[in-house]
Biopython code that builds the backbone (N, CA, C, O; Angstrom):
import numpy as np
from Bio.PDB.StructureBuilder import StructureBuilder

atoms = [
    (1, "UNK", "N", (-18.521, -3.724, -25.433)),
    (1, "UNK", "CA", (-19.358, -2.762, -26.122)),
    (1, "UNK", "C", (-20.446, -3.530, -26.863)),
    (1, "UNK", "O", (-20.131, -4.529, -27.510)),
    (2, "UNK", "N", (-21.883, -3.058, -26.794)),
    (2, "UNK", "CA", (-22.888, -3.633, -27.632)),
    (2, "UNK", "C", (-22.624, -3.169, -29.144)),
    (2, "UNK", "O", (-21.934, -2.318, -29.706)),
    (3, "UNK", "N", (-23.422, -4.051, -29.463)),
    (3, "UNK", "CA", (-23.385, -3.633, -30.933)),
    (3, "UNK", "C", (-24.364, -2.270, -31.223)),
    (3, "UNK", "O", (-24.067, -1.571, -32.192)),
    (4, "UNK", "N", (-25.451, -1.922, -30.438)),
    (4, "UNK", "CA", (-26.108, -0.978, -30.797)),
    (4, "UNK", "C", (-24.588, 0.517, -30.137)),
    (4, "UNK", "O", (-24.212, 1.428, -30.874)),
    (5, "UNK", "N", (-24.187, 0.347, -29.026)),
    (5, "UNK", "CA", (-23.144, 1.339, -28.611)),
    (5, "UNK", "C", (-22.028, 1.555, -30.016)),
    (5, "UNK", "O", (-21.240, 2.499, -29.981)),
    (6, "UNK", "N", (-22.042, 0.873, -30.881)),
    (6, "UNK", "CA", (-20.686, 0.649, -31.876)),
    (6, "UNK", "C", (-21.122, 1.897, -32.869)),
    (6, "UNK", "O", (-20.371, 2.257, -33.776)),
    (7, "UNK", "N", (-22.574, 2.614, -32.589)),
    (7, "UNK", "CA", (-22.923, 3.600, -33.797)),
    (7, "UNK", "C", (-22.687, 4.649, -33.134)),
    (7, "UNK", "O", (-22.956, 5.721, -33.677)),
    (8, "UNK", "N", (-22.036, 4.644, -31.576)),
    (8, "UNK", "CA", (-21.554, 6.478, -31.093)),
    (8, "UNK", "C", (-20.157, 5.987, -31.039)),
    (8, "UNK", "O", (-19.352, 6.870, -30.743)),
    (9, "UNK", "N", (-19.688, 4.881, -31.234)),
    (9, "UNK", "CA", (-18.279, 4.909, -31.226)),
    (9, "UNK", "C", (-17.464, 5.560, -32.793)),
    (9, "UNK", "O", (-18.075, 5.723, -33.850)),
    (10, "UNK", "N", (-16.188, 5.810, -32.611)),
    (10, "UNK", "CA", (-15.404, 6.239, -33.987)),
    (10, "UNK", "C", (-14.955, 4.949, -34.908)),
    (10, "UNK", "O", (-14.522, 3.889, -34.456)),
    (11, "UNK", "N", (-15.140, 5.247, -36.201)),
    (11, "UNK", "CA", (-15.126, 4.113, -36.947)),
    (11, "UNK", "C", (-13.353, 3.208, -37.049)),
    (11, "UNK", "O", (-13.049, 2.430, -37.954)),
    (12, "UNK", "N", (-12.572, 3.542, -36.048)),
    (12, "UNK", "CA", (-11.744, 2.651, -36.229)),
    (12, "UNK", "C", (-12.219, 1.797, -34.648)),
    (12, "UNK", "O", (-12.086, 0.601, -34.386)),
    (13, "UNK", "N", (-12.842, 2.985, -33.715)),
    (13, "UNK", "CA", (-12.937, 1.869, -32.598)),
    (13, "UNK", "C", (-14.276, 0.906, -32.795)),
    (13, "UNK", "O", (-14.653, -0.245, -32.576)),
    (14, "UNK", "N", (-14.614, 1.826, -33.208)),
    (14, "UNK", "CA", (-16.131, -0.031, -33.668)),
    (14, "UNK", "C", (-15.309, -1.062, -34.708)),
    (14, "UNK", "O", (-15.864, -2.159, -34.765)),
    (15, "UNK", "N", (-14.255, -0.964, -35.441)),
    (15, "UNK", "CA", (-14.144, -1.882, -36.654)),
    (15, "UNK", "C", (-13.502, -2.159, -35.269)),
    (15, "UNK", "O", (-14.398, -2.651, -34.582)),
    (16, "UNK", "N", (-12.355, -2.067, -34.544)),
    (16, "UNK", "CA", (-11.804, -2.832, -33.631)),
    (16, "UNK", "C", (-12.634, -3.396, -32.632)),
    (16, "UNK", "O", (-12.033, -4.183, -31.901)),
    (17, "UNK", "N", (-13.705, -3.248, -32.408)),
    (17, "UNK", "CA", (-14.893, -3.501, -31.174)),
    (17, "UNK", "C", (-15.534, -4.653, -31.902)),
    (17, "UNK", "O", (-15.963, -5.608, -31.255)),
    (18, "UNK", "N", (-15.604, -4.620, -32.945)),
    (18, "UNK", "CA", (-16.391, -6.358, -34.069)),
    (18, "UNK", "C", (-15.185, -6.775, -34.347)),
    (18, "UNK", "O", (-15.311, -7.895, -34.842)),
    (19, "UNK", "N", (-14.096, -6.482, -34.297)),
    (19, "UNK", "CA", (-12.737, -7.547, -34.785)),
    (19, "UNK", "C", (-12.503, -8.380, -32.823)),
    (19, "UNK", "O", (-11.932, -9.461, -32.674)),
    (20, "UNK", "N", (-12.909, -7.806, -31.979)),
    (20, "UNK", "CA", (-12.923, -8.122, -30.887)),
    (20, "UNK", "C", (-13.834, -9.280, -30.659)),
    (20, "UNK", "O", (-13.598, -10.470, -30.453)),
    (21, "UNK", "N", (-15.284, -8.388, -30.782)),
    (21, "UNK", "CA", (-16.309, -9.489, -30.613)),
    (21, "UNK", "C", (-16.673, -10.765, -31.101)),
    (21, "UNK", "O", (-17.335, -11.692, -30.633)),
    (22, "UNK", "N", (-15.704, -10.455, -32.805)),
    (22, "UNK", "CA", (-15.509, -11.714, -33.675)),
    (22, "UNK", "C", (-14.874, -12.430, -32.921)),
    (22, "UNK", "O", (-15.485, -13.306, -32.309)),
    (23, "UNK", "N", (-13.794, -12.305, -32.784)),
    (23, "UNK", "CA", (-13.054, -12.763, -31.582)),
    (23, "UNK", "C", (-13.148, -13.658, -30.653)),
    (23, "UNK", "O", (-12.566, -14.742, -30.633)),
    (24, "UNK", "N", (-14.150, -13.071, -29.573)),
    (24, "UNK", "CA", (-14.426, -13.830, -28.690)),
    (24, "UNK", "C", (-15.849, -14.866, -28.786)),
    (24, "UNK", "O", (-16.195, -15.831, -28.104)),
    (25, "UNK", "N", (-16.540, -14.103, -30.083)),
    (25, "UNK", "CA", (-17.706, -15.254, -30.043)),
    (25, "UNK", "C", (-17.193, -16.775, -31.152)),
    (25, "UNK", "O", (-17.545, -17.944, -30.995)),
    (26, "UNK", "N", (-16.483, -16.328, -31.993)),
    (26, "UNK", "CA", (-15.553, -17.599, -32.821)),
    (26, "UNK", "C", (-15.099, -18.972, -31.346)),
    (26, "UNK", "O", (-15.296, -20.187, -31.314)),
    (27, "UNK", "N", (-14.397, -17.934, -30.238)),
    (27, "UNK", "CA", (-13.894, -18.748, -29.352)),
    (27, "UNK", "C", (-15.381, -20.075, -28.378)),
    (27, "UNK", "O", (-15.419, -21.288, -28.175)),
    (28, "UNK", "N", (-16.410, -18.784, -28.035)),
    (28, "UNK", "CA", (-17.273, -19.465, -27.524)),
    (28, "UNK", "C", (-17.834, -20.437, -28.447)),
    (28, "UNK", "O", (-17.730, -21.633, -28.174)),
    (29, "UNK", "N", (-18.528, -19.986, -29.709)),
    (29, "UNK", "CA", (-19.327, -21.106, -30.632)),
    (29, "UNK", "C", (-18.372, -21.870, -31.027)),
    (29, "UNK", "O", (-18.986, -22.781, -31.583)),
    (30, "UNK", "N", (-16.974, -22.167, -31.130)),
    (30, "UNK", "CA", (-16.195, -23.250, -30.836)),
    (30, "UNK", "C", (-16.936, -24.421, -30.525)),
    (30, "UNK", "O", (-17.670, -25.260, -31.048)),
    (31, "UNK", "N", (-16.177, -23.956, -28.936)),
    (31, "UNK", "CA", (-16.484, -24.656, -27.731)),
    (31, "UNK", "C", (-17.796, -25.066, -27.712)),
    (31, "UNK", "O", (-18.025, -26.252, -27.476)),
    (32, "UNK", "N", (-18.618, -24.369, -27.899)),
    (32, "UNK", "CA", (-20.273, -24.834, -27.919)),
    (32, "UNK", "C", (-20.878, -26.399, -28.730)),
    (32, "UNK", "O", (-21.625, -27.325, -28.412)),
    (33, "UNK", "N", (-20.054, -26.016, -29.916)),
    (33, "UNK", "CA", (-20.210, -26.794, -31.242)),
    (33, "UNK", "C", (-19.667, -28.409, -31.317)),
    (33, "UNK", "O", (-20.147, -29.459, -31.744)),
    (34, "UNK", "N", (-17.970, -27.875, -30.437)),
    (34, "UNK", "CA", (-17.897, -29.155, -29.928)),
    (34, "UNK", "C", (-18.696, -29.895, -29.025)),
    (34, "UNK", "O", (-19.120, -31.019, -29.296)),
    (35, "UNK", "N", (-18.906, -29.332, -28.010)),
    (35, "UNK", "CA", (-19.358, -29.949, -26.814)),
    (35, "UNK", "C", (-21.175, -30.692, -27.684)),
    (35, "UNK", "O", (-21.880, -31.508, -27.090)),
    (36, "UNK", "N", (-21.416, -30.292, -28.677)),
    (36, "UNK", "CA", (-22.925, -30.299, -28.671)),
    (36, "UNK", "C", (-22.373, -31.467, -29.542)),
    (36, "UNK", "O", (-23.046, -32.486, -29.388)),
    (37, "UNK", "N", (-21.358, -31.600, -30.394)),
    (37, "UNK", "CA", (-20.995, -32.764, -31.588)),
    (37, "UNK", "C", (-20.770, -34.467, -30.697)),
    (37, "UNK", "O", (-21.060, -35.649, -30.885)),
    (38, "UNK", "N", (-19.932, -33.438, -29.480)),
    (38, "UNK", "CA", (-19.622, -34.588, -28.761)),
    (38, "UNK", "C", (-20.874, -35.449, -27.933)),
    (38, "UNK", "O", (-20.824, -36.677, -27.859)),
    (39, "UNK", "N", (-22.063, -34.612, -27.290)),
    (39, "UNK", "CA", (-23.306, -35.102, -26.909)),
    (39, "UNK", "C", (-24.110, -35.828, -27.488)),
    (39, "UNK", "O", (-24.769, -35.167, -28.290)),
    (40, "UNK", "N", (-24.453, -37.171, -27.464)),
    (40, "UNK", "CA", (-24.410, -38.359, -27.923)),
    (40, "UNK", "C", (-26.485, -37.730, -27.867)),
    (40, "UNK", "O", (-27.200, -37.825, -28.864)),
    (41, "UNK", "N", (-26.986, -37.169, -26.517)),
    (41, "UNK", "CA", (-27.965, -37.167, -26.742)),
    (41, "UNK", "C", (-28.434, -35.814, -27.591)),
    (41, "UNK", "O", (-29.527, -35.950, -28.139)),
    (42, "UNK", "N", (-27.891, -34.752, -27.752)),
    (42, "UNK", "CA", (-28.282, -34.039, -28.972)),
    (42, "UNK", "C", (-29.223, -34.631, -30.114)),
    (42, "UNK", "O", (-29.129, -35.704, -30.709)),
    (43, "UNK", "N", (-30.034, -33.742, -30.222)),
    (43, "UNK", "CA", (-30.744, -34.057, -31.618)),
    (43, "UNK", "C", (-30.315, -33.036, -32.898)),
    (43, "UNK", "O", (-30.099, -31.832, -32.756)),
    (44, "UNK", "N", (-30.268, -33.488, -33.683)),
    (44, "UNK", "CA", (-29.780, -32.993, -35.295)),
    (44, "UNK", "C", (-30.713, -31.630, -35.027)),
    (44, "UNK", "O", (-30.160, -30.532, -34.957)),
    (45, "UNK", "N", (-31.832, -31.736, -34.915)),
    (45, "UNK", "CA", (-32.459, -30.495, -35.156)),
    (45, "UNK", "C", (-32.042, -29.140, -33.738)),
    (45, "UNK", "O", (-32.253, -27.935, -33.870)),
    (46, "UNK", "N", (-31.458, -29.783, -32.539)),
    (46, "UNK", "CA", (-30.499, -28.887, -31.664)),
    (46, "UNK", "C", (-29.719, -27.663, -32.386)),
    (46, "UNK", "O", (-29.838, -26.440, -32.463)),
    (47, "UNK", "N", (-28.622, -28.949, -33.002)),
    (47, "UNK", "CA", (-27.619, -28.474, -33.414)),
    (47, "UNK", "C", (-27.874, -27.441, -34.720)),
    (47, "UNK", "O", (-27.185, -26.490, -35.091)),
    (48, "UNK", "N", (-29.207, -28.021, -35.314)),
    (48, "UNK", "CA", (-29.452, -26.933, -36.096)),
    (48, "UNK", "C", (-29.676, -25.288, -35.969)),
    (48, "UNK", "O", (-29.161, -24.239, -36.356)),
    (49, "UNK", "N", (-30.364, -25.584, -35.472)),
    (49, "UNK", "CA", (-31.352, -24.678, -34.539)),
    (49, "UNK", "C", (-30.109, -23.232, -33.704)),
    (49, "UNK", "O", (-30.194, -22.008, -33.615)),
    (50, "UNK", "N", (-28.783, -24.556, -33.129)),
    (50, "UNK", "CA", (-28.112, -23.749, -33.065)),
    (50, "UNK", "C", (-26.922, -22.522, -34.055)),
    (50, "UNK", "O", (-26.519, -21.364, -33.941)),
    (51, "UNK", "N", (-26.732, -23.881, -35.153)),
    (51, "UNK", "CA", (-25.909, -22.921, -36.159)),
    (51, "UNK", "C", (-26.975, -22.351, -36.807)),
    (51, "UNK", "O", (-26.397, -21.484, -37.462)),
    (52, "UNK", "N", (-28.105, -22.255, -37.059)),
    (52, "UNK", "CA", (-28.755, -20.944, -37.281)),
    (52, "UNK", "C", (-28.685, -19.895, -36.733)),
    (52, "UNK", "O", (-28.453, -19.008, -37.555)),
    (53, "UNK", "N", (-28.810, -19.363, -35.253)),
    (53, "UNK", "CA", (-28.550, -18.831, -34.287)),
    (53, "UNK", "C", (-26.850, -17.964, -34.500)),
    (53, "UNK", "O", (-26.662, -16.760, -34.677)),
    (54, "UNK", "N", (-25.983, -18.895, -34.417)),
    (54, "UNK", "CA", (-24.611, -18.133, -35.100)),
    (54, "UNK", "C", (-24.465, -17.665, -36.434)),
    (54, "UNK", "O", (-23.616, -16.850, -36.796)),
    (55, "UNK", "N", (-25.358, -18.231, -37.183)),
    (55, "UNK", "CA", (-25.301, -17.446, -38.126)),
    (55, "UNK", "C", (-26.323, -16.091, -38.517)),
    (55, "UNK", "O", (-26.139, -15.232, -39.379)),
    (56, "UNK", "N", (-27.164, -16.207, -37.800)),
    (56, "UNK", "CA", (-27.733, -14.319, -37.658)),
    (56, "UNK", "C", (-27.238, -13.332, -36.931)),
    (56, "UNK", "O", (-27.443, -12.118, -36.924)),
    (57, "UNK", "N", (-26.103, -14.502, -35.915)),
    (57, "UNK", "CA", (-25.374, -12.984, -35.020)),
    (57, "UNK", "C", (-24.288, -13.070, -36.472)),
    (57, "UNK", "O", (-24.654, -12.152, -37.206)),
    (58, "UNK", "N", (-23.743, -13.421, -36.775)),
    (58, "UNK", "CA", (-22.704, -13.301, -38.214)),
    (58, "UNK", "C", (-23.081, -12.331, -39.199)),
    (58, "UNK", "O", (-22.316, -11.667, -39.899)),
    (59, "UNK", "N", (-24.319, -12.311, -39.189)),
    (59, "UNK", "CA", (-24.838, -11.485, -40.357)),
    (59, "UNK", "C", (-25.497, -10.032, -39.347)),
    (59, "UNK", "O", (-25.911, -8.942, -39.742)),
    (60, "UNK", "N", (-25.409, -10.409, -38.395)),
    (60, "UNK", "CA", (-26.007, -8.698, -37.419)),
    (60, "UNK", "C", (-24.484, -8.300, -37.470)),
    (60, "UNK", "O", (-24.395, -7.072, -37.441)),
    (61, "UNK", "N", (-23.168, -8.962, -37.540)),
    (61, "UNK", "CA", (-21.940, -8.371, -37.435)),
    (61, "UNK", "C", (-21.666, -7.520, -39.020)),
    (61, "UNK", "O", (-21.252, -6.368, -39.145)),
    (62, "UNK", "N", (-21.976, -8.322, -39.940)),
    (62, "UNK", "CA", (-21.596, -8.110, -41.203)),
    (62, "UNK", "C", (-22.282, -6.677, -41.515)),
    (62, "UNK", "O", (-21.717, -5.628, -41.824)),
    (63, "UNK", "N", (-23.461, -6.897, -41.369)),
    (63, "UNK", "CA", (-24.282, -5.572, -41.039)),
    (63, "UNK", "C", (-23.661, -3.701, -40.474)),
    (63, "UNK", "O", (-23.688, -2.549, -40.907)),
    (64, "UNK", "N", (-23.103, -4.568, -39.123)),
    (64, "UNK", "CA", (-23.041, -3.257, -38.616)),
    (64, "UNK", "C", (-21.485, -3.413, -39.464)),
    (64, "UNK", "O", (-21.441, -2.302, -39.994)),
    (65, "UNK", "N", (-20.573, -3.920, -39.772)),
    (65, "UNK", "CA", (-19.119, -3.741, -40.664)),
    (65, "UNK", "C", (-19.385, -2.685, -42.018)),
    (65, "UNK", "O", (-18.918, -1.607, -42.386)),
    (66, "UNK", "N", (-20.529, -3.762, -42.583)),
    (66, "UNK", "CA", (-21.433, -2.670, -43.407)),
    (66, "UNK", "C", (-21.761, -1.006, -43.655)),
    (66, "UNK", "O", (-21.968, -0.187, -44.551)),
    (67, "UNK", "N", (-21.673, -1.112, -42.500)),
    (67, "UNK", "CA", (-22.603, 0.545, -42.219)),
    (67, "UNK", "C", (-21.286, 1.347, -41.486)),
    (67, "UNK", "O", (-21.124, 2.567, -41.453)),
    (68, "UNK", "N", (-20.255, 0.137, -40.819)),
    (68, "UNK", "CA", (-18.946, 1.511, -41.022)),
    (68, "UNK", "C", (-18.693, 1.992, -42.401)),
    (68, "UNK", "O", (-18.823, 3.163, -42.758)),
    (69, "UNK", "N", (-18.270, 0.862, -43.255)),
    (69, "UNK", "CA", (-17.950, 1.000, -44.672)),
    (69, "UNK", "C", (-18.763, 2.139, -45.046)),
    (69, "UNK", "O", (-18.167, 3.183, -45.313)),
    (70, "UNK", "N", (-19.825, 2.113, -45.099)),
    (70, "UNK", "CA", (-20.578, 3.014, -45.778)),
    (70, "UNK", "C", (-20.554, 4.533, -45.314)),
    (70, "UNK", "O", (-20.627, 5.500, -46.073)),
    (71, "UNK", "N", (-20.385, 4.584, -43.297)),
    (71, "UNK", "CA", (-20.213, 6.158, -43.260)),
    (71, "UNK", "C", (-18.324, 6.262, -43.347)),
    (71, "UNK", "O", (-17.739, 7.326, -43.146)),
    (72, "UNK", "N", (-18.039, 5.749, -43.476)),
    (72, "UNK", "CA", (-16.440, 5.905, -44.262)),
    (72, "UNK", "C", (-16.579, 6.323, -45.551)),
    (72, "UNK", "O", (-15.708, 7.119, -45.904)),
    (73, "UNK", "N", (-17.613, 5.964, -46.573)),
    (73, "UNK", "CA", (-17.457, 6.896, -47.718)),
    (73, "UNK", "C", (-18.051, 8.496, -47.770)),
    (73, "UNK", "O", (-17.732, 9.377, -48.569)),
    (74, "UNK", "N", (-18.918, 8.561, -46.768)),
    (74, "UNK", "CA", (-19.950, 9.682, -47.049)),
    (74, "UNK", "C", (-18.747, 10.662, -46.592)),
    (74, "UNK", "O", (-18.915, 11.881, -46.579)),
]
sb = StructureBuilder()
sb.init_structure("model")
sb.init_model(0)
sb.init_chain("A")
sb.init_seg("    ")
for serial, (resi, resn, name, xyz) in enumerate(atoms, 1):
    if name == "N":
        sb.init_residue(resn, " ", resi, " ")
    sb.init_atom(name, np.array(xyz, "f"), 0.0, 1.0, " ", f" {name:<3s}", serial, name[0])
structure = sb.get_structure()
């Protein structure tokens, strides 16, 4: 499920649809993070470049977690 699909879903299946996606992107940027630590030719500014990158999908997650919370109170 996209994240834009998670605003016609019901708010326990989107909180389970980002506990998912957390999920599986934790698993990939892992793997990514290593493999890029372990690459001797990487440049510092790569790796930057990349944990910036995980961290705006982190905060597009927090976001939409956000906005269940919020139509859960209304």
């Amino acid at each position: 499920m996209t994240m834009a699909g998670l605003r016609n879903a019901g708010n326990m299946s989107a909180t389970a649809a980002l506990q998912e996606e957390i999920l599986t992107r934790t698993k990939l940027h892992t793997e990514m993070v290593r493999r890029l630590i372990n690459d001797p030719t990487v440049q510092p500014v790569e790796l930057a470049g990349f944990l910036e990158d995980v961290a705006n999908i982190y905060l597009s997650i927090s976001e939409e977690l956000s906005e269940i919370v919020k139509a859960e109170e209304r």
